[in-house]
C-alpha positions in Angstrom: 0.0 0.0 0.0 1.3 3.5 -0.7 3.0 5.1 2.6 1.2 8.6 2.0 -2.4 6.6 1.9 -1.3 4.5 4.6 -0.9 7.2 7.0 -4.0 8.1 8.3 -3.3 11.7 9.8 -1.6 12.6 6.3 -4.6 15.2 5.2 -4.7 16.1 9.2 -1.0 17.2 8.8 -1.8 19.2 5.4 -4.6 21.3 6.9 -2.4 22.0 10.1 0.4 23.4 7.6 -2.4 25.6 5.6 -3.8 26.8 9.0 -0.4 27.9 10.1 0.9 29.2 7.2 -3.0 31.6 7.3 -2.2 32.9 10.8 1.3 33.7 10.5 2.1 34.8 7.4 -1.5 36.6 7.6 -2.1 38.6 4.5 1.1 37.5 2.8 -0.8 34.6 1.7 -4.4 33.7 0.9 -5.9 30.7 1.7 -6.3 29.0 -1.5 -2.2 29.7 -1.9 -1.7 28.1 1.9 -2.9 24.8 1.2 -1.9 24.7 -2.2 1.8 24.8 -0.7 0.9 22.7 2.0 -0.6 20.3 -0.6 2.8 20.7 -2.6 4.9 19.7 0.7 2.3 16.7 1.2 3.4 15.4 -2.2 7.0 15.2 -0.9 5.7 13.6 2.4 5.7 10.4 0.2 9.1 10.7 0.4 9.9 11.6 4.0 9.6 10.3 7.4 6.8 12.3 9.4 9.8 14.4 11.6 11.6 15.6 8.3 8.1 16.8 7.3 7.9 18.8 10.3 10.9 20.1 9.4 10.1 21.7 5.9 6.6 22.6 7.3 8.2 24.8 10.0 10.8 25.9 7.4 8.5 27.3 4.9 6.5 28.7 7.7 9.6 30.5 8.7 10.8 31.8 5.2 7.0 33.6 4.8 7.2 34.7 8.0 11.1 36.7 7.6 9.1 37.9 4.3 6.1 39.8 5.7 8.4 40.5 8.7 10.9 42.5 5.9 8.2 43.8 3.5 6.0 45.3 6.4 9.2 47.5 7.7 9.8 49.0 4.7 9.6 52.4 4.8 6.6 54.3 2.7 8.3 56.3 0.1 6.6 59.5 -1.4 6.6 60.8 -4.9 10.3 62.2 -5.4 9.0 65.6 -6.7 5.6 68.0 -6.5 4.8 71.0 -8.5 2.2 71.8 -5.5 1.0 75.1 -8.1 0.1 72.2 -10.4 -1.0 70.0 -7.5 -3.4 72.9 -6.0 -7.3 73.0 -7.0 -10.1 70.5 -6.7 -9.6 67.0 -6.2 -12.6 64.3 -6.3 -12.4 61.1 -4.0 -12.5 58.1 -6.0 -11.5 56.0 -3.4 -10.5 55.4 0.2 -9.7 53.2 3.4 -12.8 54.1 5.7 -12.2 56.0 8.3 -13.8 58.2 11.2 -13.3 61.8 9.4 -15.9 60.9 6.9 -18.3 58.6 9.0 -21.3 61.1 7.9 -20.1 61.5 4.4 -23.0 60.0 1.9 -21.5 60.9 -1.5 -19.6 64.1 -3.6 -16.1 63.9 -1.7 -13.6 66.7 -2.8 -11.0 68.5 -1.3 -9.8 71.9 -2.7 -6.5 73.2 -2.2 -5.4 76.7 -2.7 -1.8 78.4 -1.9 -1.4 80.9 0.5 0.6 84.0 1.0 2.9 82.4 3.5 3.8 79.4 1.7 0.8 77.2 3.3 -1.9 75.6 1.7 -5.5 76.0 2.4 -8.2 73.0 2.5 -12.0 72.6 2.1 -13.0 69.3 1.9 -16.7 69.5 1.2 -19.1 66.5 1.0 -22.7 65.4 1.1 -24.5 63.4 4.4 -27.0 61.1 3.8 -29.9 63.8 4.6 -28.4 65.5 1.4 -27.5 68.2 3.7 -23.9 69.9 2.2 -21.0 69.8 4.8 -17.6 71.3 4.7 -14.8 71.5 6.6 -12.0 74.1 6.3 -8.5 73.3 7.0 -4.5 74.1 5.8 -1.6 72.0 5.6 2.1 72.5 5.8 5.3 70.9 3.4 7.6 69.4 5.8 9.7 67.6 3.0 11.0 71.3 1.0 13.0 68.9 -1.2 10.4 66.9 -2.0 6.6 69.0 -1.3 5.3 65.3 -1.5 5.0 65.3 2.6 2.8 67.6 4.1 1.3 67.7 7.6 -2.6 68.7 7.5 -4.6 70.0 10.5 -8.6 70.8 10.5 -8.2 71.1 14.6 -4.7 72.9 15.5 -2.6 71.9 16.9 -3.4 68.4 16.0 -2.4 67.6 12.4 -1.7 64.1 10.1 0.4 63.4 7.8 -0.5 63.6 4.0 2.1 62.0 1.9 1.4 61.9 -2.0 2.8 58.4 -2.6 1.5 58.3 -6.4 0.9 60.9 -9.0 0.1 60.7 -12.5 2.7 62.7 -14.9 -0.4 65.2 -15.8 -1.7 65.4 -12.5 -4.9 63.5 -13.7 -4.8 61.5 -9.9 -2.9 61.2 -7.5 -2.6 58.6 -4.2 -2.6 59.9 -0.7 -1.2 58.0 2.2 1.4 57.6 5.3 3.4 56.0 7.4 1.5 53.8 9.5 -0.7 53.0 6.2 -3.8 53.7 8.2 -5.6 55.9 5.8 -5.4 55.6 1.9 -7.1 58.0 -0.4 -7.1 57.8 -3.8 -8.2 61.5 -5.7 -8.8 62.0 -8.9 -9.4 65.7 -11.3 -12.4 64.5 -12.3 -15.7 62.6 -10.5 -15.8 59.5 -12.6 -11.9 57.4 -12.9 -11.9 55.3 -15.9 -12.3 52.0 -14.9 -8.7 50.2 -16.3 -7.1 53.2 -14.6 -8.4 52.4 -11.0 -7.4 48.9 -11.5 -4.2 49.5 -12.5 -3.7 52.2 -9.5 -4.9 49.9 -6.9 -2.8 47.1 -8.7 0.5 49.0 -7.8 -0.9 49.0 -3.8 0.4 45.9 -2.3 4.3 47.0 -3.3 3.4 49.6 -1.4 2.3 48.2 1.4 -1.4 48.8 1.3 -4.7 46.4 1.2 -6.7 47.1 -2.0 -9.0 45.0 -0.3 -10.1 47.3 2.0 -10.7 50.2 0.1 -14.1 52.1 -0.2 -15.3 53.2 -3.4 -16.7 56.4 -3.4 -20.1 57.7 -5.1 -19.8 61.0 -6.9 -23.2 62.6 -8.7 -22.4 66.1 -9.2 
């Protein structure tokens, strides 16, 4: 009889690999990938002893785990230059990671941005509730990256402010993507209230290099 079939707790040891390579490699992996390896290192149990299968098992565990260990510390890098006279005006939210700020925003996102005198930048974010009721809220931000102007610090309660780091940017200007550091908030803005389709997909294709979930992003609805 063949050893693998002769073992009786040879599936049993296949789903324990593709359960711990789900909860610690976490979203390194999906699920269907998991026991497709762990599947992969069953084939090979038919030519190993049950200890030496243990072995690889916990190896491979280890080898996803230095991964997501390594890609999760690296750091989030900003666009390396932005022509913020170009950058200024009226941006429409295609797209973001939900979060409190906008709890009672319905629909119509935007954020308009506008250069002032002493080198800051003014912000209205404007949006529409549920009750159709028109809210806005008025703001300015600060470049803390000269070099750069692709880190900025915002603040709609001073002194309180977050960080607003343009980590994408279309060569025109067309969209841009909005993050930082801790990759808690995600935005994704666009010139105009509808983004073409292809586009979105391949912006929110370039995400995961980045660091970022495209999973958990929110569309927005825009009807102006």
């Amino acid at each position: 009889m063949n050893r693998c079939l002769a073992n009786s707790y040879t599936m049993d040891e296949a789903n324990r690999l593709a359960f711990l390579f789900d909860y610690l490699v976490g979203p390194a992996i999906v699920s269907d990938s998991a026991q497709s390896l762990a599947n992969l290192v069953m084939q090979w149990r038919c030519q190993m002893t049950p200890r030496n299968l243990i072995y690889v098992g916990l190896a491979l565990v280890g080898v996803f785990v230095v991964f997501q260990t390594a890609f999760a510390q690296v750091p989030l890098q900003s666009v390396p230059k932005v022509d913020l006279n170009r950058y200024t005006g009226r941006w429409y939210e295609i797209a973001k990671y939900p979060n409190r700020f906008e709890r009672k925003c319905d629909r119509n996102v935007t954020a308009t941005y506008t250069l002032r005198s002493d080198g800051k930048i003014s912000v209205v974010n404007t949006c529409t509730t549920r009750e159709g009721k028109l809210t806005q809220s008025n703001g300015w931000a600060k470049v803390v990256d000269q070099k750069t102007g692709s880190k900025l610090k915002v603040t709609f309660f001073w002194p309180f402010f977050g960080d607003y780091w343009i980590i994408e940017l279309s060569p025109n200007y067309e969209y841009a993507v909005i993050g930082e550091p801790s990759r808690k908030y995600l935005w994704i803005l666009s010139r105009t209230a509808k983004l073409d389709d292809k586009l979105y997909a391949e912006i929110t294709g370039r995400l995961a290099v980045k660091g970022y979930d495209a999973a958990k992003l929110e569309r927005g609805k825009q009807t102006d």
